[in-house]
N, C-alpha and C positions, 0 to 999 in steps of 0.2 A: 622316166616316162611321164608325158601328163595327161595325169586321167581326166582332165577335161575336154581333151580331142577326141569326140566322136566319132575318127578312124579308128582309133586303138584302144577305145573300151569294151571288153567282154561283158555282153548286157547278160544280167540273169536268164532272160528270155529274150526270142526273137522272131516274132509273126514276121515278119517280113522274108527274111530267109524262107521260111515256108511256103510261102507264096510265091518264091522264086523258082521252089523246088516242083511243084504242082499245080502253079497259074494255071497253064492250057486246061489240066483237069475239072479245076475249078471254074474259069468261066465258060468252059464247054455246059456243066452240071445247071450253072445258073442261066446260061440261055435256052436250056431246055424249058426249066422251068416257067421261063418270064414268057416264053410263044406257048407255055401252055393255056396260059388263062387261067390258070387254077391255083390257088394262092393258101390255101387253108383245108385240111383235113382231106386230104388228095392222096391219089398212088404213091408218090415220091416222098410222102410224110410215112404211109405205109408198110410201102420196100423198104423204109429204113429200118423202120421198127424190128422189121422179120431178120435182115439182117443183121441187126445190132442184135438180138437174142440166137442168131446163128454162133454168133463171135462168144455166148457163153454157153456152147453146149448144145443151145434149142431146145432145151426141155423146161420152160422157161416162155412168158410172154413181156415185151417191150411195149410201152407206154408213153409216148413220146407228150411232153408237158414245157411248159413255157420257160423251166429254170428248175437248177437243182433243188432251191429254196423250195420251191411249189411240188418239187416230187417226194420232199420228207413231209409236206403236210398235209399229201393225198395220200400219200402210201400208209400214213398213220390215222387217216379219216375212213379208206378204206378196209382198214382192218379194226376199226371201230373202236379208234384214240380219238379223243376230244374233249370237249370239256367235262370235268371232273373224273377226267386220270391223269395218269402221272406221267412222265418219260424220265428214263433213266439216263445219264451221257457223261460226257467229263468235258473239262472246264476249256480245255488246251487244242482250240479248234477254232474254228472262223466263226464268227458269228451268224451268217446264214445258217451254220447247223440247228440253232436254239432259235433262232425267227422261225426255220420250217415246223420246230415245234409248236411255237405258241399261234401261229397261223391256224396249226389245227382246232386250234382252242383248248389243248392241254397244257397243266404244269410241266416243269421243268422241278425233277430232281436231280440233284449230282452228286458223283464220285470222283474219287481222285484217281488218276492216269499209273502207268506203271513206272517205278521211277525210273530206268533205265529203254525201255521201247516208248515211253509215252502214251502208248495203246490202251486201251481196255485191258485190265488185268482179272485173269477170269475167277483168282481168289480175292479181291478188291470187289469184284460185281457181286460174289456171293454176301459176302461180308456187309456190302449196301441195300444189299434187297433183305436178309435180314433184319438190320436195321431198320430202314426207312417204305423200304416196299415199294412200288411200282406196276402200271399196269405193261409196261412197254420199256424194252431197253431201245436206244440208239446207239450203234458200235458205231463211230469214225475209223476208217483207216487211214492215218492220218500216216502224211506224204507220199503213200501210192502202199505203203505196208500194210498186210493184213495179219489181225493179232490169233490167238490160238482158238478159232470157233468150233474148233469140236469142243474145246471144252466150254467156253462160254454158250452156245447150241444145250450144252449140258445144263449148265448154269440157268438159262432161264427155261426151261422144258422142266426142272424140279422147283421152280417159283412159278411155274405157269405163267407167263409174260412174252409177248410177242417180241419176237426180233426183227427188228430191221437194222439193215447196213446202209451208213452215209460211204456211196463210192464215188464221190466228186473229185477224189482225188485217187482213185483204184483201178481206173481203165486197163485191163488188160492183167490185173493183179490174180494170183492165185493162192489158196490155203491147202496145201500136202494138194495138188492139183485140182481142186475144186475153183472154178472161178467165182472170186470176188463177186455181188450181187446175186449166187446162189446158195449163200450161204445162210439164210434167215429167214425172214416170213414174206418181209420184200426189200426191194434195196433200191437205195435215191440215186440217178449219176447228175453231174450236172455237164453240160457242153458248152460251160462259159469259154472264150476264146483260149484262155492260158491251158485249157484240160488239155493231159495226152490226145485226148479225141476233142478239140474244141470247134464249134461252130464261128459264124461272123457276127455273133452279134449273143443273146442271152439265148438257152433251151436247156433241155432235162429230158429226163425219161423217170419213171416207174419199173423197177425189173420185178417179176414173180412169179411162183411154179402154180400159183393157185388161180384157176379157171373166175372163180367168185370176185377174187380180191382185182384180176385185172379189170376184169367187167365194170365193176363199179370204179375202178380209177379211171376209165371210158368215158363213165358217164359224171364222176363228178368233175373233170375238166372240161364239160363242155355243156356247163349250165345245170346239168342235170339231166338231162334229155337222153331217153333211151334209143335203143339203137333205130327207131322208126321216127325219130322226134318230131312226133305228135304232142307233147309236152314235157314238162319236167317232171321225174319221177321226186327227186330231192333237191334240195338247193345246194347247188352246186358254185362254179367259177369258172371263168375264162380261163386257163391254161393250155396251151394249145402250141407245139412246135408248129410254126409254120412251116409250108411248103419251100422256100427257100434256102430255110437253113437245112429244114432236111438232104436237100439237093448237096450243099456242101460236105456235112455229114456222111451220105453217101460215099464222094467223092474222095473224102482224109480215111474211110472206114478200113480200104485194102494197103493203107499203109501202116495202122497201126501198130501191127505186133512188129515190121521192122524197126520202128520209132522206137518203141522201149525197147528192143535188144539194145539201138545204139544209146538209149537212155542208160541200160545196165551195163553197157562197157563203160560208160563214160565215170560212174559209179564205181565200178569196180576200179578203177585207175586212183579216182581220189581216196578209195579204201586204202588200196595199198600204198598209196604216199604216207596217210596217216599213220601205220602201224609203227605201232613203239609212241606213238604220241599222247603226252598228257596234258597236254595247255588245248588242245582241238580233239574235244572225242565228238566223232560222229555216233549221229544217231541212226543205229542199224536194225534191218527187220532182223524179227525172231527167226530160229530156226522151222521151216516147215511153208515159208512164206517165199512168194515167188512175187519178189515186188515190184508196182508198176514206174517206180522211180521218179514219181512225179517231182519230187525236189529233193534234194541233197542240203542235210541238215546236218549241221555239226554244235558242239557247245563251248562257246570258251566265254569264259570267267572273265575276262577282259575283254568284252565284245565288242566297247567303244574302240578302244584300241587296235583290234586284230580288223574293226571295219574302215578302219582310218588306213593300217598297212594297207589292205585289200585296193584301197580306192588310192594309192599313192601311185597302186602299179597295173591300173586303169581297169579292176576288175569287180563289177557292181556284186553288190550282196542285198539283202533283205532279210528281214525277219519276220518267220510264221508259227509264232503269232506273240507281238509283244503283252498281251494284256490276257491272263485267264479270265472267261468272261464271266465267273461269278465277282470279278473286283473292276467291272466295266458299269459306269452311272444306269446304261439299263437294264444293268440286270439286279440294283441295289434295292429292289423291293426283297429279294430274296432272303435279306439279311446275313451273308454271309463274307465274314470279314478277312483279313488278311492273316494266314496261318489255317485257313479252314482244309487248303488243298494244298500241304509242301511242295507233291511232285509236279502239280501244274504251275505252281507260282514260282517255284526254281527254275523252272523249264523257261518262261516267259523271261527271265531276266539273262538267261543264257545264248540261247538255241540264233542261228544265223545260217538264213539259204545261202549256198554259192551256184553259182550260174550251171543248170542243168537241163538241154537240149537237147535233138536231134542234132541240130543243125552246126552245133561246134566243132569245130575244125581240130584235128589232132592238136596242130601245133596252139591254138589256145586249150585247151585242155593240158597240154604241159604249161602254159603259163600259169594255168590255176593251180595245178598240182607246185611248182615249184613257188610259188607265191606259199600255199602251205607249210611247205617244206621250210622257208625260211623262216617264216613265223615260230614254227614248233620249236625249232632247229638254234635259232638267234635271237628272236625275240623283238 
């Protein structure tokens, strides 16, 4: 097959299929919008919000802000992280997670990930906050997984340290059925376009059960200014979903919990190709987790190799994330060299997306499972 024909490559991802599948919805949404005249901090920014914290419960308030980045440095601003405290996080994650920290104007401290989920390990966080201490933890649930927050909930309630959840990658994700972004003090989503829920362009939200901490994520995304604005009450920043994307937003929101069912069928198929495999272990959520399947990760030791088969039988891979970012040029103020974090730094030279959608079609879904299959299988 050649994988440089553009008919027959199975992309990781694919917005375009999507917009096949919900054009009408969506430019019906945005011409609402554009005859309204209203472009910024309007109804349609607002309905979203109410219904995006409908989708976790509603007991709970939605905060819509310009990018997931900007919702881990409000949600740690509004619960009163900044300069001279810490955050606590691991290494094995995108880099916007540790920008929305230092945005806030706090340190960055780290831990190492669990070796087998990748996650937060909630004897690994005990073990750190003795150690090194912290005013704030940041959990990732990294690729749509969420790790064991009752006990980590446990974990920093006896270090006294705010929790917040990075769910930039958790749309629709659950803990023993607790949704994802109610599980902490507050929690970041982002709606860059790749998210289960992604907008057309960059947005976020703020999720949280506290009446205080939403208020002032209000007001510090929009200058400062209280809800009369009459002036600034604190100095604040422009973050601001606009009215646009919210309209979109809207628009993908009554699709989402079908998107990840067929996210975890698609999941489940490459599980069971895998079983009995040890040249390709995937990387699987824990028990208790009801995961939003944002990407399908697996680890082989031969990555070069196994991404060379992949792309011979025209089917794109990635990898999230090659570099643990405490061994990235900007984070080498930190001083923390190579051997500091085995299970992040093993994980970075393993770990490989294979293409994980709505929008794939059975019969490529067996081409990826049998591309597996052979790999494991022959080699």
């Amino acid at each position: 097959m050649n994988s440089q024909n553009p008919d027959t490559v199975i992309p990781l991802g694919d917005l375009k299929r999507e917009y096949a599948a919900i054009g009408l919805e969506i430019d019906a949404a945005v011409r609402d919008c554009l005859t309204s005249g209203w472009f910024v901090l309007g109804e349609r920014g607002a309905a979203f919000e109410r219904a995006f914290a409908a989708t976790l419960g509603g007991a709970c308030e939605a905060i819509g802000c310009a990018s997931g980045t900007d919702a881990i440095a409000l949600a740690l601003r509004a619960l009163g992280i900044g300069p001279g405290k810490r955050v606590l996080t691991t290494p094995n994650t995108c880099a916007p997670s540790w920008m929305g920290i230092r945005m806030s104007g706090a340190d960055i401290a780290v831990m190492d990930c669990g070796a087998e989920s990748l996650l937060v390990d909630p004897a690994i966080l005990d073990a750190s906050l003795d150690a090194q201490g912290a005013d704030a933890v940041l959990v990732v649930h990294l690729y749509g997984s969420v790790p064991p927050m009752d006990a980590i909930a446990s974990v920093c309630a006896s270090h006294r340290v705010a929790l917040i959840e990075d769910c930039a990658q958790a749309h629709g994700a659950a803990w023993n059925g607790q949704p994802a972004g109610t599980l902490g003090d507050a929690a970041a989503f982002s709606f860059y376009p790749t998210k289960n829920l992604g907008a057309y362009g960059d947005g976020g939200a703020v999720v949280t059960r506290d009446a205080a901490v939403a208020e002032r994520v209000r007001r510090l995304r929009n200058y400062g200014y209280g809800a009369e604005r009459d002036y600034p009450l604190e100095e604040g920043v422009n973050s601001r979903l606009d009215e646009l994307q919210a309209a979109i937003l809207s628009a993908k929101l009554p699709h989402l919990a079908a998107w990840n069912e067929r996210r975890r069928e698609i999941a489940n198929a490459y599980e069971t190709a895998l079983q009995g495999s040890e040249r390709l272990r995937p990387v699987r959520p824990p028990e208790g987790c009801t995961p939003a399947r944002h990407l399908f990760v697996v680890r082989a030791a031969q990555r070069d190799a196994f991404r060379n088969h992949m792309r011979s039988l025209g089917i794109e891979t990635g990898i999230h994330y090659p570099h643990a970012l405490h061994r990235t040029p900007a984070f080498d103020a930190l001083g923390l060299g190579a051997g500091s974090f085995p299970h992040a730094e093993a994980a970075a030279n393993e770990v490989v997306s294979i293409p994980l959608h709505p929008f794939l079609s059975d019969a490529e879904v067996e081409r990826v499972t049998d591309a597996l299959t052979a790999w494991y299988t022959h080699g």
